[in-house]
C-alpha positions in Angstrom: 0.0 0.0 0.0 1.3 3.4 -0.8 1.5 6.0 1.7 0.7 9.6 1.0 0.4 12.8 2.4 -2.5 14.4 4.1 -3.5 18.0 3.5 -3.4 18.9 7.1 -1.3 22.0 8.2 0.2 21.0 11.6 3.5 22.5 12.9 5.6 19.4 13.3 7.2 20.6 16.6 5.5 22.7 19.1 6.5 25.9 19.5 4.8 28.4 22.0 6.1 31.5 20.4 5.4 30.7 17.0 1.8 29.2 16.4 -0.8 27.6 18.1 -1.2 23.8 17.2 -4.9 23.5 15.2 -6.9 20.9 17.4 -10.2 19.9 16.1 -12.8 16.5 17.0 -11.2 14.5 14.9 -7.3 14.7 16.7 -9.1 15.0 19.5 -10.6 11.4 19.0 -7.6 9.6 17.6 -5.2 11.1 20.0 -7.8 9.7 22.9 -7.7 6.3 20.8 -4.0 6.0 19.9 -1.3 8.5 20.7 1.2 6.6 18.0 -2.0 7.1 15.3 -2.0 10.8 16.1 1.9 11.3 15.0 1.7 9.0 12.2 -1.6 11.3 10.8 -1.1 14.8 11.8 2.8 15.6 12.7 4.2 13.0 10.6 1.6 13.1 7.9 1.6 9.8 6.5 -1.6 8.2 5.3 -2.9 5.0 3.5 -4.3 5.1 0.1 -8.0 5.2 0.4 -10.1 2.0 -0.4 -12.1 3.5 -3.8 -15.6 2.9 -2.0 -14.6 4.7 0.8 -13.7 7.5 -1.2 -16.6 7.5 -3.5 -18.9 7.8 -0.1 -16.8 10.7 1.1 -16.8 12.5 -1.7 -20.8 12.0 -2.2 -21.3 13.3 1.3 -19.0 16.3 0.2 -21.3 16.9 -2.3 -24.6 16.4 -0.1 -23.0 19.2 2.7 -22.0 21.5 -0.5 -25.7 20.8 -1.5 -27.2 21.8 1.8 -25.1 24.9 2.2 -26.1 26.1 -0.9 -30.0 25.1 0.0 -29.1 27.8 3.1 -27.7 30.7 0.8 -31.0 30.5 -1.0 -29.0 29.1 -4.2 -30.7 27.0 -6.9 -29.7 23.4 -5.8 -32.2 21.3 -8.6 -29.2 20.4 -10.7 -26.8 19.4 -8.0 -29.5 17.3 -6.6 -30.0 15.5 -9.9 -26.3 14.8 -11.0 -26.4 11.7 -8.4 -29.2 9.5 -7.1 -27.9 9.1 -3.7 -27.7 13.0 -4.1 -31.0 13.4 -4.9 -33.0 10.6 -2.2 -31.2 12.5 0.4 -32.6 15.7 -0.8 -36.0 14.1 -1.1 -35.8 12.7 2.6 -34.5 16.2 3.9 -37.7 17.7 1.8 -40.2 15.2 3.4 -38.5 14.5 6.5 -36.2 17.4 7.8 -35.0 18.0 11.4 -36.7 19.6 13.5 -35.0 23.3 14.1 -35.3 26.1 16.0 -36.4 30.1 14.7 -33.1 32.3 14.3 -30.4 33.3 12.1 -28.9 30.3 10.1 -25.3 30.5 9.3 -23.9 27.4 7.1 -20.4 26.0 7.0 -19.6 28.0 10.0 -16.4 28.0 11.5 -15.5 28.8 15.3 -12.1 28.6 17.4 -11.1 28.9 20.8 -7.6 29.8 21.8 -6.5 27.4 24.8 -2.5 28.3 24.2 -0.3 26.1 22.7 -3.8 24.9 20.8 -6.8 26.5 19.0 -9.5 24.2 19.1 -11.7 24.6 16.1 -14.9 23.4 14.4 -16.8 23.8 11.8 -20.8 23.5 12.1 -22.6 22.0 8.9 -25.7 24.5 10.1 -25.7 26.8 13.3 -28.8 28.6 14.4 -29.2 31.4 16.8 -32.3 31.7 18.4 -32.8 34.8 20.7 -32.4 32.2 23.8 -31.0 29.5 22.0 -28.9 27.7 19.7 -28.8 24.4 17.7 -26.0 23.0 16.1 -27.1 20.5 13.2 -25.1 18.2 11.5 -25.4 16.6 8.1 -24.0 12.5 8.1 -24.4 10.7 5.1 -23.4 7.2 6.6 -25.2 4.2 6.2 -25.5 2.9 9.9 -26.3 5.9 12.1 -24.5 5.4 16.1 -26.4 4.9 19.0 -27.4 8.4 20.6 -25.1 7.4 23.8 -22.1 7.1 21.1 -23.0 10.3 19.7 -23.2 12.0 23.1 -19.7 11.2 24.4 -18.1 11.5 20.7 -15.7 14.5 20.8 -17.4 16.1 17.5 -20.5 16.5 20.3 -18.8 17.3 23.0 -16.2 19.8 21.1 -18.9 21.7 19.2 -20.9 22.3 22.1 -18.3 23.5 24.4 -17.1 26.2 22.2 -20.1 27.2 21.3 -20.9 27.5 25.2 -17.3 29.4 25.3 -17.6 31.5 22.4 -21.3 33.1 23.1 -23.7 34.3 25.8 -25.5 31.5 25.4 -25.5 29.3 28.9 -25.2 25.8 28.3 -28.7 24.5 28.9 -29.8 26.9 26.3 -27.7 24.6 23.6 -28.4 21.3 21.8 -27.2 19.5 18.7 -28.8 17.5 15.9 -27.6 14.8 13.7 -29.3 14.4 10.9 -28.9 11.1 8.9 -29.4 11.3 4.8 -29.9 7.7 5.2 -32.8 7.1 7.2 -34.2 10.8 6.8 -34.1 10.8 11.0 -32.4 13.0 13.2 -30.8 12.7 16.6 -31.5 15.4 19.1 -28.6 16.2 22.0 -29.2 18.6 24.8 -26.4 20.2 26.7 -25.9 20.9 30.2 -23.6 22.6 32.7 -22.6 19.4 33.9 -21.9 18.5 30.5 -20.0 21.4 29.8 -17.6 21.2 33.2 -16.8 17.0 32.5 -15.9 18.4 28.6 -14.1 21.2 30.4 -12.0 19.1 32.5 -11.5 16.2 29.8 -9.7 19.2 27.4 -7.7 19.8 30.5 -6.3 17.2 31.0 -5.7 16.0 27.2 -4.3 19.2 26.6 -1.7 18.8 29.4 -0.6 15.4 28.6 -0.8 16.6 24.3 1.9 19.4 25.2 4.1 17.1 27.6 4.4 14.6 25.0 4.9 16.9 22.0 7.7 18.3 23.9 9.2 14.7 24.9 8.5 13.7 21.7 7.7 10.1 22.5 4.0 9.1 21.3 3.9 5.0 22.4 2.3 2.2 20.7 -1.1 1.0 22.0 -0.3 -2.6 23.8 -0.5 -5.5 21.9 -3.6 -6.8 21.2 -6.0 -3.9 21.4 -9.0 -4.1 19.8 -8.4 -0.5 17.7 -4.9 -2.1 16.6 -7.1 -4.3 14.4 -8.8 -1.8 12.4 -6.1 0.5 11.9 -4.5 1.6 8.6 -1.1 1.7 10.1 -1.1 -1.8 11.7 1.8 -3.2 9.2 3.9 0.0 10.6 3.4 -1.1 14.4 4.2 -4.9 13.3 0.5 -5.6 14.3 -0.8 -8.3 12.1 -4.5 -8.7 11.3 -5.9 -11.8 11.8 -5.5 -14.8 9.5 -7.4 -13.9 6.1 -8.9 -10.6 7.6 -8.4 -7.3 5.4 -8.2 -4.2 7.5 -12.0 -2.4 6.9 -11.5 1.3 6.4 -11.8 3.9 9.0 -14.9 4.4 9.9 -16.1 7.9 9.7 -16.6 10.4 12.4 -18.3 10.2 14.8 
């Protein structure tokens, strides 16, 4: 398998003069999962030719959040919709079946960041909504087995979006929730947020965040012991001398959440 590199601007040392090291849900995750995984993907850069399937779905959903945003800036979307069916069931099941959201002002494709020095924590929401008293974060997943709603909740995409929306606004945290809205099925998952919520997310970045910047500065990002069950599913198993076993072809990455 070939490797290649990813388009991901990290700095590959940390420096607390220079820049602020990007963090957004998805290091978050796979430093949680595997600290080895996170310095092969995002300082060293190295990445495994995509299975073709799995990039044919990830480009569709591409196109299915490029056709929503454009739905939002009032844009005519019939020929987008048309050029793929997939493209255009989702559209239909959006049309007969959408989320439930909130009144306010919709912003698509919207980017926030938090500076939390040597980091900037960052997301980008498919759909944001301010309400006068509240706000809804929805997001648009194009995969074909949706996650349980207890996944979903403890997921870092939730609990990252959520949190700097909290620390980013006026908005208290109770006055927050997120939806998932699945192309698939045409159903949606609805998330509330809480104080509570927000302090255990709160003290979670904490405490990756300390141990992130004492390993970045050791420079020592260990192996996950052998025999762990993520070591099976991992595109970089060959590279850790994990073998898969007998007759069993690594499945892609699932993706997030």
């Amino acid at each position: 398998m070939v490797l290649q590199e990813l388009d991901i601007a990290a700095p590959t040392d940390l420096n607390l003069h220079d820049t602020l090291f990007p963090l957004s849900q998805g290091l978050l995750a796979t430093w949680q999962t595997c600290r080895h995984r996170f310095q092969l993907l995002y300082l060293d850069q190295l990445a495994l030719s995509r299975d073709p399937d799995l990039q044919e779905r990830l480009e569709r959903g591409q196109q299915f959040h490029l056709l929503m945003q454009q739905e939002q800036l009032g844009l005519n979307i019939a020929d987008l919709a048309a050029s793929e069916q997939h493209l255009d069931q989702w559209w239909q099941r959006f049309r007969s079946s959408p989320p439930t959201m909130i009144a306010g002002d919709r912003i698509a494709e919207h980017r926030r960041t938090l500076a939390q020095p040597p980091f900037l924590l960052s997301a980008i929401y498919d759909l944001l909504i301010l309400g006068d008293r509240q706000a809804q974060i929805i997001d648009w997943k194009t995969y074909d087995r949706p996650p349980t709603a207890q996944h979903l909740q403890e997921h870092w995409q939730t609990r990252l979006y959520l949190y700097l929306l909290a620390e980013t606004s006026t908005y208290p945290p109770h006055a927050l929730h997120m939806t998932y809205w699945f192309a698939s099925l045409g159903t949606a998952i609805n998330l509330p947020y809480t104080a509570t919520l927000h302090r255990r997310t709160q003290e979670a970045l904490a405490e990756h965040l300390n141990a992130l910047t004492q390993t970045m500065h050791q420079n020592f990002y260990p192996q996950l012991p052998v025999g762990s069950k993520p070591c099976r599913h991992c595109e970089f198993a060959h590279r850790c001398d994990r073998p898969t076993p007998s007759g069993e072809t690594l499945p892609p990455a699932p993706e997030n959440p």
